[in-house]
C-alpha positions in Angstrom: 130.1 84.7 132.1 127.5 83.9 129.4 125.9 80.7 129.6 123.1 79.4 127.0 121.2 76.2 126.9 120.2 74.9 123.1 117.6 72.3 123.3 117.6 69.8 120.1 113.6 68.8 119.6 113.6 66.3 116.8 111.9 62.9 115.5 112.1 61.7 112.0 109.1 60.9 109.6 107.0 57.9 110.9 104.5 58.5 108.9 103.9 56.4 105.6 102.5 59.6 103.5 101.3 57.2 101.3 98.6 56.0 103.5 99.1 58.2 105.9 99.5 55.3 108.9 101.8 56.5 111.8 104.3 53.7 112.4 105.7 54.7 115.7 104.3 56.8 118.4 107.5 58.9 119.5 106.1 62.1 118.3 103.0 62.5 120.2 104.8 61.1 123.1 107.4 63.5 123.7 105.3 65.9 122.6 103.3 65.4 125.9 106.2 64.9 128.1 108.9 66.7 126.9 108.1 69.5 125.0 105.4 70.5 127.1 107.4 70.3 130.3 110.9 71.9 128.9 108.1 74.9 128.1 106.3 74.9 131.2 110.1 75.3 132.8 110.9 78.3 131.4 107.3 79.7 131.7 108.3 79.3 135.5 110.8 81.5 136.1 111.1 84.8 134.4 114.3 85.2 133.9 115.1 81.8 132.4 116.0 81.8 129.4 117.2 79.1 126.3 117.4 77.9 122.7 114.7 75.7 121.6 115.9 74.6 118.3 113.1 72.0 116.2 113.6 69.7 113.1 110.7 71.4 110.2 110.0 67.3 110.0 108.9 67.3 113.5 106.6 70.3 113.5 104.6 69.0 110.6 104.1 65.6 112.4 103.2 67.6 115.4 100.4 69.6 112.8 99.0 66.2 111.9 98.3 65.0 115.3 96.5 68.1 116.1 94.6 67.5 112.7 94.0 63.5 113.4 92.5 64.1 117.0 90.6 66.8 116.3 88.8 65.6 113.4 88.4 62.2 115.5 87.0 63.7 118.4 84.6 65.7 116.3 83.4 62.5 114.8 84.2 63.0 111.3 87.9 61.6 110.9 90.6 58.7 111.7 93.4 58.5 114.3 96.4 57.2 112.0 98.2 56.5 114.7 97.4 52.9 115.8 98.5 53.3 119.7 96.8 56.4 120.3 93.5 55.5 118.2 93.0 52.3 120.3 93.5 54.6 123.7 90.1 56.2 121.9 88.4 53.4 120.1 85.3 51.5 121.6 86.2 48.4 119.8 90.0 47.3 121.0 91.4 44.2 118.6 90.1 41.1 119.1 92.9 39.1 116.9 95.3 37.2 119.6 98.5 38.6 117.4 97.1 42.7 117.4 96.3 42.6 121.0 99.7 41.3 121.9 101.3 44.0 120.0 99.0 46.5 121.7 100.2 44.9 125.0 104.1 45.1 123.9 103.4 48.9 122.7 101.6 50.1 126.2 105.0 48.6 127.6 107.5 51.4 125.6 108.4 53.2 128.7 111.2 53.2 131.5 110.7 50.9 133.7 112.5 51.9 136.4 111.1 55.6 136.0 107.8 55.4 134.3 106.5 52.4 134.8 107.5 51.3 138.8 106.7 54.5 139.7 102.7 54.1 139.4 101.6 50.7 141.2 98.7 50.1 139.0 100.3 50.5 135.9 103.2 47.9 137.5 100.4 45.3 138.5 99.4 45.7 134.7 102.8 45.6 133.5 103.2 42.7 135.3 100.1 40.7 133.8 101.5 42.1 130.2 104.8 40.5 131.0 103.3 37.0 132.1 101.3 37.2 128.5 104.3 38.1 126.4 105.8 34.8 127.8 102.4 32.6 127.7 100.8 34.4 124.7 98.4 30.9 124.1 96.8 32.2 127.4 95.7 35.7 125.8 92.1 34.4 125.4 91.8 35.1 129.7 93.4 39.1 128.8 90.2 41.1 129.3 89.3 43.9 127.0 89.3 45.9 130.8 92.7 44.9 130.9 93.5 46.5 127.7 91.8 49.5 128.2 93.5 49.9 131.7 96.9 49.4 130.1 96.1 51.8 127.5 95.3 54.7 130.0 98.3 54.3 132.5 100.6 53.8 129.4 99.2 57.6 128.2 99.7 58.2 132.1 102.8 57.7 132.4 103.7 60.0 129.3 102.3 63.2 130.4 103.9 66.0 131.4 105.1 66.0 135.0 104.2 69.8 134.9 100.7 68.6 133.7 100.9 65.8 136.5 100.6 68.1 139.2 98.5 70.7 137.9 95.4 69.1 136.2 92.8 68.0 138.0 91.6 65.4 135.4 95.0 63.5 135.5 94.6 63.4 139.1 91.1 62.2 139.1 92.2 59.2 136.8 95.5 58.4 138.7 93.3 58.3 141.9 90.5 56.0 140.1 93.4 53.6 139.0 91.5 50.7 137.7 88.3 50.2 135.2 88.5 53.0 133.3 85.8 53.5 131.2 85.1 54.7 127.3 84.5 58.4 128.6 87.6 58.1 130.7 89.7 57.5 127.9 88.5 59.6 125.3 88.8 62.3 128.1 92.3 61.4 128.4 92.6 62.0 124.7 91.3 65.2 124.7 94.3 66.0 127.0 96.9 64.6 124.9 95.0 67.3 121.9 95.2 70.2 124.2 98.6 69.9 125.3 99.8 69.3 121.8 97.7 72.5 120.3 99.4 74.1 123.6 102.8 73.6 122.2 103.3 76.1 119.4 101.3 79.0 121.1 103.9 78.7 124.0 106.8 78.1 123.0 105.6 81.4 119.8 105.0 83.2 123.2 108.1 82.9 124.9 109.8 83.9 122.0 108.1 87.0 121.3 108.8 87.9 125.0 112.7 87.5 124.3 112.9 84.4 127.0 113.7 81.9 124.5 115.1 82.1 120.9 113.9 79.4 118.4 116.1 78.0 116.1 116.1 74.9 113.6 117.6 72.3 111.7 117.3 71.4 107.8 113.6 70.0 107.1 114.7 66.5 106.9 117.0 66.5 108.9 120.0 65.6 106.7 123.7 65.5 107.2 124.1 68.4 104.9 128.0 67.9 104.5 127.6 64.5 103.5 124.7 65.5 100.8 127.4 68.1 99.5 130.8 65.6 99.6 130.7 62.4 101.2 134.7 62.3 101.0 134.7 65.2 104.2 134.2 62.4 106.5 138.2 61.4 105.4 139.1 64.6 107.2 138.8 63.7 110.9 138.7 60.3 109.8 141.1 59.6 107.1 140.7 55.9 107.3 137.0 55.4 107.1 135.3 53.5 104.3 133.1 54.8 102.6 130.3 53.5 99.8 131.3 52.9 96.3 129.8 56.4 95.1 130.9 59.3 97.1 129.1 61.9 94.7 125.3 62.5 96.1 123.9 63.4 92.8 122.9 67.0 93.2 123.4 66.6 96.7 124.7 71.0 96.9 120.8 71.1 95.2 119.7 68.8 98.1 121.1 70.9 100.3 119.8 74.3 99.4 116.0 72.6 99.3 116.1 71.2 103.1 117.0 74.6 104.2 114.9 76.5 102.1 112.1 74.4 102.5 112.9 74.1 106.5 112.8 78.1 106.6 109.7 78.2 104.9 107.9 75.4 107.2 109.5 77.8 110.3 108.7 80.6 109.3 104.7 79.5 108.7 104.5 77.6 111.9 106.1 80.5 114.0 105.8 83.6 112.0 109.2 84.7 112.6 112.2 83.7 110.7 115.1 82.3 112.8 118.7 83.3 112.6 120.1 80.3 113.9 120.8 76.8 113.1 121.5 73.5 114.8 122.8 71.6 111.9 121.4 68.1 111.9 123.9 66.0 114.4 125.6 69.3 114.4 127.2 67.7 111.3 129.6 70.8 109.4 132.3 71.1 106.8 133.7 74.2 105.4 131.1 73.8 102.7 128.7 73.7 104.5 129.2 76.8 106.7 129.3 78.7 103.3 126.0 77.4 102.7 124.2 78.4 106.1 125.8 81.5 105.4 124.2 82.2 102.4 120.8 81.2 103.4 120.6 83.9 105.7 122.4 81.8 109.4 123.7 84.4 112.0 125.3 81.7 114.4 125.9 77.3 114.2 126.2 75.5 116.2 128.2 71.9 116.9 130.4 69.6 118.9 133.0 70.6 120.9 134.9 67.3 119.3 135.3 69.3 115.9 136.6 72.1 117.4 139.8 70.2 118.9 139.8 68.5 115.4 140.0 72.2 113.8 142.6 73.9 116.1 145.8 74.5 114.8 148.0 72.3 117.0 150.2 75.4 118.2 146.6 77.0 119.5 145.7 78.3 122.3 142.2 80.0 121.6 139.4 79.4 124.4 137.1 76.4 123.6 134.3 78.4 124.7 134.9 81.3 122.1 133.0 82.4 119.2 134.6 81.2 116.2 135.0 81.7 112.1 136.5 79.7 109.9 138.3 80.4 106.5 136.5 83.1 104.7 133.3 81.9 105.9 130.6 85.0 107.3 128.7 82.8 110.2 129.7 83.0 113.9 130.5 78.8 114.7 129.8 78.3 119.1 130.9 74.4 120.3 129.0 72.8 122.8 131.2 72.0 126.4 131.0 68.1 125.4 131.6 67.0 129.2 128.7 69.3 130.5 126.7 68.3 128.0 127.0 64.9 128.4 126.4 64.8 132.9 123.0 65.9 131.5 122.4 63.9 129.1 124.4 60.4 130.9 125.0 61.2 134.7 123.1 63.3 136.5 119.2 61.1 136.3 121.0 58.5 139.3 121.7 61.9 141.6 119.8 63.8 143.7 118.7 67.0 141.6 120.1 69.4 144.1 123.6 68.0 144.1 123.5 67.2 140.5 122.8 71.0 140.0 125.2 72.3 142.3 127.7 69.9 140.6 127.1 71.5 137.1 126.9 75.2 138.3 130.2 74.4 140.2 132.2 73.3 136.7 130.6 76.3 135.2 132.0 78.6 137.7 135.2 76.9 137.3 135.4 77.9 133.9 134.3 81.1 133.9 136.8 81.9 136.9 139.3 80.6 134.4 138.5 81.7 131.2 140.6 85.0 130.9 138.3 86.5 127.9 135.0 85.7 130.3 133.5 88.6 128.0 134.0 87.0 124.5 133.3 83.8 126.1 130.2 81.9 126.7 129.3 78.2 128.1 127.7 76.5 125.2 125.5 73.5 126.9 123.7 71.7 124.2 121.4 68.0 123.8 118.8 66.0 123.1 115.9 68.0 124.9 113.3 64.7 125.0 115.0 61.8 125.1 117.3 62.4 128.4 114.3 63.0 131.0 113.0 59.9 131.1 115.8 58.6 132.7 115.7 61.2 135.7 113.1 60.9 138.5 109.6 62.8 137.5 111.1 63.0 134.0 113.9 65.4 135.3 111.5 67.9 136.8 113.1 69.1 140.3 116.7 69.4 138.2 115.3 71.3 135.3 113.5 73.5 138.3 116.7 74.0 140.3 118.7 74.6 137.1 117.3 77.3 136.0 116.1 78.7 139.4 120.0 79.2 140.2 121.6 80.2 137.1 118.6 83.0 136.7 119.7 84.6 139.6 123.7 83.6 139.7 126.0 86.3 140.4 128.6 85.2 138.0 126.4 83.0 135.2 124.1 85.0 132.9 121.5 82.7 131.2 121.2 84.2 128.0 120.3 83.4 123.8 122.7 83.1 121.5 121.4 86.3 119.3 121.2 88.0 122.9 124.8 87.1 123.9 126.2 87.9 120.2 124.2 91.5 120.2 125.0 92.8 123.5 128.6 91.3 124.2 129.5 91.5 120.4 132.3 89.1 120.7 135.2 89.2 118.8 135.6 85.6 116.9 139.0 83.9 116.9 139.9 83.2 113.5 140.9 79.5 112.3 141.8 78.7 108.6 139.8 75.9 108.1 137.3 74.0 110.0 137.2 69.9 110.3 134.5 68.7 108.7 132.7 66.2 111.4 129.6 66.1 114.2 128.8 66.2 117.2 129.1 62.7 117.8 132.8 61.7 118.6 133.3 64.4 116.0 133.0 62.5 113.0 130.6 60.6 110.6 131.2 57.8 112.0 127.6 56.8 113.1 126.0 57.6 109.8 128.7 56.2 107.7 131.1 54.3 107.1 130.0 50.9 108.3 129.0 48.3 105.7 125.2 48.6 106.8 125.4 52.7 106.9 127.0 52.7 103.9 124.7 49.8 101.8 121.9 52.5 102.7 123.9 55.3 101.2 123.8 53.4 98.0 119.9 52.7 98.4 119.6 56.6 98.7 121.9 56.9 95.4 120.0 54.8 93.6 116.9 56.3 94.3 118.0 59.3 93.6 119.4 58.8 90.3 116.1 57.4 89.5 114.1 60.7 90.9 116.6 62.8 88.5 116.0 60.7 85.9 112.2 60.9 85.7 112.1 64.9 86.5 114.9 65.2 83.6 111.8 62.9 81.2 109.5 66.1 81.9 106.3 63.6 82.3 105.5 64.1 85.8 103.2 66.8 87.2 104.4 69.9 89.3 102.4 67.9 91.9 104.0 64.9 91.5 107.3 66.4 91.7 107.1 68.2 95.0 105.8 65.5 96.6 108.4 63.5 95.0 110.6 65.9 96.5 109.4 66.1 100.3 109.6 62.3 100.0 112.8 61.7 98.7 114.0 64.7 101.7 112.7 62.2 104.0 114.6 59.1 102.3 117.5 61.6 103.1 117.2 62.2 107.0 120.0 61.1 109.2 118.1 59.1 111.8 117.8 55.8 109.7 121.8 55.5 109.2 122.1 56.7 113.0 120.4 53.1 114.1 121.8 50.6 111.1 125.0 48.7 112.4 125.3 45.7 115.0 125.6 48.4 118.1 122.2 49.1 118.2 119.1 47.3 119.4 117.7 44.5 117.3 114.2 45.9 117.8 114.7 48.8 117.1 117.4 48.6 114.1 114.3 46.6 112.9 111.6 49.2 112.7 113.6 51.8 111.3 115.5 49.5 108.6 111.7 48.9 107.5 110.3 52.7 107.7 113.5 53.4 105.3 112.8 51.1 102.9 109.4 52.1 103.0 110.0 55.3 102.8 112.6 54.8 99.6 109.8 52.6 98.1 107.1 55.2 98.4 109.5 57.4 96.5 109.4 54.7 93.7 105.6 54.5 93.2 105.6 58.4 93.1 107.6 58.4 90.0 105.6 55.6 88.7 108.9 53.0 88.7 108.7 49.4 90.0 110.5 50.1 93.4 113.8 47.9 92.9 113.4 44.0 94.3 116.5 44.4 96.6 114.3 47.5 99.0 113.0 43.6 100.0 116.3 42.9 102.0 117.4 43.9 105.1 120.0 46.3 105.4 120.9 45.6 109.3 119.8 43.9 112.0 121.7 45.4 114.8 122.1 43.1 117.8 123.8 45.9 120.7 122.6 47.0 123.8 123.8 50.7 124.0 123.5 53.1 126.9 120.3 54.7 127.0 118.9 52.1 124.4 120.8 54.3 121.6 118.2 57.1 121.5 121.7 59.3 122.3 125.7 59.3 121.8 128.4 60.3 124.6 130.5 62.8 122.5 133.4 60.5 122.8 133.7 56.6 122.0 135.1 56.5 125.9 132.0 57.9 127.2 133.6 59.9 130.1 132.6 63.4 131.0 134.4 65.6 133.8 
């Protein structure tokens, strides 16, 4: 039976395109962990093989690191990015307040995982705790400190693949203590070749048929709710939603985050992809007609809208391809449970018995499934945020994983374009599909609550306003597409995933300000006084979620098999 891994790679905007300053590091970071080891995987065993699917948003932010650190390290430019420039920087802050946030930023890792597992960087962890509680005693925190703390946090973040391959890591993990300026500009150089490494490898692999690269819309939008917001009353007929449910223009909307997305693909890869991971695999009927027409093979989603789309007297396989209404794009649904021992489960077992536990439900189901040939197993997740949480960021499972499964006599890693050309699967056929996401399979954690939906009617606002100065004719071509790319920003899902009191204060805090930020920037580019209200908070969030609420069981129970 057919079994294919999609890998979601994705972080929203962080920077402020105004003034260029990167508010939050995530990008670079996962860059060097995660998508340099989930590559370094598959380059390690031939017949692997997966889809890597990546947000247009997140390989422009990827271009500008590579075009900060290069001009930095040639001497003639800025790091924007104010973690990652003090790694480099001869002069570290000497205010009390900037050096405690430096000392609170070099602490954004997993304890338990990243942190524990290095005893220098604990010893400095240690000291950085003892400061955050005594912060009048700063004035003792040595500059060495800093700079120490700065090069174990950077540690800690690389690659495991790179941990045990590069003899420079090793030399500075062995040193431990008092780095020096040439250590840490050394260490930066690293942190440039591994992210100039990224889209040569993964380009490669693809050209070698061992992965297929797919994406989602450029902003990363919930492109059902752009087109009707009232389709998240179909698996939720209750919800609430805003007081407008009309996006203005949102089918326009719609049509730029893919076209534009392609384009971005198709000039960082040179290839154009044929299939999508809709953002939070978020569909609707509409929607499918539209992926369709933009040139989409294959979709995928959750396996929750699937249940919500069958026909209650059906008895079609779950792990089938599927079409729905007259609709010409093949739909595939994600096994939720399997999905979700990744992502939730297996990072507390041992990686051979998590492995053998996961290839043991997948023989279970292919021994079951009685149209094995028209079937395939559809695992599909976050492919950065997860490791972290799993000893050596999840690098003896991902190893075992897809050691066995290359060479299973009963699995067949494949693609989805591989599995669709060669097995041509028949699709079952369901009227209609369910408009909802991957997540519980509904809207529900992008709207619906009075937060989420109070920054639906920021968005409307501002775009009313953005249609109402391109309608005046005064701005520039320039103006306008930039005007544009900000307002597709304004649009991404990721700031209505965090508002609501579920989510982490912290956290709910920095990306309720890089919205409004973002909305307000969209102001000054039409030349209007940004509204006083982009002032207020919209939430202020106050949960502790599993996983700090980087990622979603698919159901509210949060069980998997």
């Amino acid at each position: 039976m057919s079994v294919v891994l999609l890998w979601h790679m994705h972080q929203p905007e962080y920077r402020d395109l105004r003034t260029g300053v990167v508010h939050l590091p995530w990008t670079y970071l996962h860059a060097i962990k995660d998508y340099v080891d989930m590559a370094a995987h598959l380059e390690a065993v031939p017949n692997a093989r997966a889809v890597v699917n990546f947000a247009p948003v997140l390989l422009e932010q990827i271009e500008h690191y590579i075009e900060q650190a290069s001009s930095y390290l040639e001497g003639n430019g800025a790091i924007r990015d104010p973690v990652l420039a003090a790694l480099a920087e001869p002069a570290l802050p000497g205010n009390p307040q900037a050096r405690l946030r430096l000392i609170r930023d070099c602490l954004r890792a997993n304890r338990e995982r990243m942190i524990n597992r290095y005893a220098p960087y604990l010893r400095l962890a240690t000291m950085a705790d003892w400061y955050e509680e005594h912060p009048q005693s700063l004035i003792y925190a040595s500059n060495q400190f800093l700079a120490d703390l700065l090069v174990w946090y950077h540690l800690s973040w690389m690659a495991e693949s790179l941990q045990r391959s590069d003899p420079r890591l090793a030399r500075l993990r062995e040193k431990g203590y008092n780095f020096t300026l040439h250590d840490r500009r050394e260490l930066l150089l690293i942190i440039l070749q591994q992210i100039q490494s990224l889209v040569p490898r993964y380009r490669a692999l693809a050209e070698e048929g061992r992965v297929e690269l797919s994406m989602s819309p450029y902003g990363h939008p919930i492109i059902p709710l752009l087109l009707d917001m009232e389709v998240a009353r179909e698996a939720m007929p209750d919800i609430r939603l805003p007081l407008t449910t009309e996006y203005p223009g949102g089918a326009a909307r719609a049509r730029w985050h893919l076209q534009h997305g392609l384009a971005t693909f198709e000039r960082v890869f040179g290839t154009r992809p044929t299939g999508l991971w809709p953002s939070e695999g978020g569909v609707s009927q509409a929607a499918l007609e539209l992926f369709a027409a933009s040139g989409f093979r294959w979709i995928a989603s959750g396996g929750n809208v699937l249940r919500n789309s069958h026909d209650h007297t059906s008895t079609s396989c779950s792990h089938r391809v599927y079409r729905f209404g007259t609709a010409p794009i093949d739909c595939v649904f994600r096994d939720d449970g399997l999905s979700d021992l990744i992502g939730f489960t297996y990072s507390s077992w041992h990686a051979e018995d998590a492995v053998a536990n996961l290839i043991g439900h997948m023989e279970n189901i292919a021994r079951l499934c009685p149209d094995r040939d028209d079937c395939l197993i559809t695992i599909a997740l976050d492919g950065e945020n997860a490791w972290e949480y799993y000893p050596e960021n999840a690098y003896h499972f991902l190893q075992l994983l897809y050691a066995r499964l290359a060479e299973h006599p009963l699995l067949r890693l494949c693609t989805m374009t591989q599995f669709l050309e060669e097995k041509s699967p028949a699709p079952a056929l369901e009227e209609k599909l369910v408009a909802g996401s991957w997540v519980y399979g509904t809207f529900s954690t992008w709207i619906g609550d009075p937060d989420k939906n109070r920054a639906w009617e920021l968005l409307v606002e501002a775009k009313r306003t953005f249609d109402e100065q391109v309608a005046m004719g005064k701005l520039t071509p320039e103006v306008v597409a930039a005007a544009e790319q900000q307002l597709a920003i304004c649009e991404g899902s990721d700031w209505f995933w965090w508002f609501g009191n579920y989510n982490p204060t912290a956290t709910v805090s920095q990306f309720d300000q890089l919205y409004r930020m973002h909305l307000a920037n969209l102001f000054l580019l039409l030349n209007v006084e940004a509204p006083p209200y982009l002032s207020d908070v919209i939430s202020r969030g106050g949960g502790n979620p599993s996983h700090g609420g980087v990622m979603r069981h698919h159901s509210e129970g949060g069980t998997a098999p």
